[in-house]
N, C-alpha and C positions, 0 to 999 in steps of 0.2 A: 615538474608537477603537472598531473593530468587536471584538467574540471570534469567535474562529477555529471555525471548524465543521467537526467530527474527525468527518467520515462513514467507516465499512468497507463496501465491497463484497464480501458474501460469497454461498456459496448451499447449501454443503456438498455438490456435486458438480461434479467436474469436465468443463470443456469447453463449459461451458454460454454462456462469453462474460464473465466477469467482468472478465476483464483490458483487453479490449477496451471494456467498456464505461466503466470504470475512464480510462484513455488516452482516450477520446473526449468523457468528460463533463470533464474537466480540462482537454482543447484548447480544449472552449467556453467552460468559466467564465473562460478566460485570456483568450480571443477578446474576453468581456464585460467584461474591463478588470481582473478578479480576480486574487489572486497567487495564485496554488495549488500544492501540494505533493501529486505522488501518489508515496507509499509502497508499496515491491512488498516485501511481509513474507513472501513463501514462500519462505524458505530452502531453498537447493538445485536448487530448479527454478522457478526465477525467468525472466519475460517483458518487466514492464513494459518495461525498456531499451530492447527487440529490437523490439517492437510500436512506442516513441515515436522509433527511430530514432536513439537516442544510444549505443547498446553501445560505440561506438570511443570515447565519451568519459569512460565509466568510470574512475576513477582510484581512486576508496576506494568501499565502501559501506556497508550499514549494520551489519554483524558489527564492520568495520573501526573504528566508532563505538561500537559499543561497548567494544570492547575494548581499545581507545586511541588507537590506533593513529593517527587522527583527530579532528580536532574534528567534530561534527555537520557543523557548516555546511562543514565540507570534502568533506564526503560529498556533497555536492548537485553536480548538475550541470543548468545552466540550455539550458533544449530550445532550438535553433537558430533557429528559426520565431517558435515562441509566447513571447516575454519575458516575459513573468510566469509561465511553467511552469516548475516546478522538479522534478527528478528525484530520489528517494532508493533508491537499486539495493539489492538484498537481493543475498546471497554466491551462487555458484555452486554451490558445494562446501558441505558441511554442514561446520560446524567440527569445532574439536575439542571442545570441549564444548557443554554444553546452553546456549540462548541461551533465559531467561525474558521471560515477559509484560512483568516492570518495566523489564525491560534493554531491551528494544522502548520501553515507555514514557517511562523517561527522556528519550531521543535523541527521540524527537515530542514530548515536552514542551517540550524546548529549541528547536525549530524552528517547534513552533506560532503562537507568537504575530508572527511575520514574514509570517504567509499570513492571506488568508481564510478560504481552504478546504485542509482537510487530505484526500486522497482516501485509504483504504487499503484496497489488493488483497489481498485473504484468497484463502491455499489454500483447496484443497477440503478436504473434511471437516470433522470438530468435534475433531478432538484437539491436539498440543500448537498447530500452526502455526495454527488458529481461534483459540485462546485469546490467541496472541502479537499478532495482528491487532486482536482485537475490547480489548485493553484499554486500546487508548489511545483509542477511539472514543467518541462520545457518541448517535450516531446509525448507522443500517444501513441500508443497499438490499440485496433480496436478488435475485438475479440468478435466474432460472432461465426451462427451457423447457416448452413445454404438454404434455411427457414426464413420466408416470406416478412414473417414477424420477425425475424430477427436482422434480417437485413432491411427492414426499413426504420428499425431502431438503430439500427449501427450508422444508417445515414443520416436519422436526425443527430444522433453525437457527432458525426462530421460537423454538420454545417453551425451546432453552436459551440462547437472549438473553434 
C-alpha cells in the first residue's frame, strides 16, 4: 500500500496557469497508470470541470459533500478518457455559509486513501480560499510567471506555507 500524496497547486495570483497545470499534470499521472483526484477548491469561480471537459457531468460537488447532501465518493466524477482521473468539482455559487478549511479536509480525507495522488487547485490569493486548499495538502507546486508581480506573489505564498 502506497500513501497518497496531497499536493496544492497554488501561486497567490491569478491567471498565471494553475489550473491548467493542475488538469495536465493529473492527465499524465493517470496516463502513468496512477489514480489521481484533482480537487478544484475555489469556491465560486471554479474551472477545473470546464478545462477537463466533464462540466455536463456534474451531478454533486464538493460544497454538496459537505453539507450532505452527498456522500464524498458521490461527488466524483470519473474523466471520459483518462480512467483513473477523477474529478471533485468546487460549487459555482458561493454558498450560503462559510465553507472551513476542516470542512474541505474532511471530504479529502475520506477520498485520499483510494488515490495516489491527490491534486488541489488553489485560488488566487492567501485569504480564506488559500487556506481551504492548502490544509488538506502536505506538499506545494507554486505556479507562477517571470512577472515581477507574479513572482513576488509566489514568494509571499512561500513564506506563509
Amino acid at each position: 500500500m502506497t500513501l497518497t500524496r496531497r499536493i496544492v497547486l497554488t501561486s497567490g495570483k491569478g491567471g498565471v496557469g494553475k489550473t491548467t497545470v493542475t488538469a495536465n499534470l493529473g492527465a499524465q499521472l493517470s496516463r502513468m497508470g496512477y489514480r489521481v483526484l484533482v480537487c478544484d477548491t475555489d469556491i465560486g469561480l471554479n474551472n477545473v470541470d470546464v478545462v477537463m471537459g466533464v462540466e455536463h457531468l456534474i451531478v454533486y460537488d464538493i460544497v454538496d459533500a459537505i453539507e450532505g447532501r452527498c456522500r464524498p465518493k458521490q461527488a466524483l466524477v470519473q474523466h471520459t478518457y483518462f480512467k483513473n482521473l477523477y474529478i471533485l468539482s468546487s460549487n459555482h455559487s458561493m454558498p450560503d455559509r462559510y465553507i472551513s478549511p476542516q470542512a474541505v479536509k474532511l471530504i479529502i480525507d475520506a477520498l485520499a486513501p483510494q488515490f495516489d495522488f491527490v491534486l488541489i487547485d488553489c485560488p488566487a490569493g492567501i485569504e480564506d480560499g488559500f487556506h481551504r486548499a492548502v490544509s488538506s495538502a502536505e506538499e506545494a507546486l507554486i505556479v507562477t510567471t517571470p512577472h515581477m508581480s507574479s513572482l513576488r506573489d509566489a514568494d509571499k505564498v512561500i513564506s506563509v506555507l
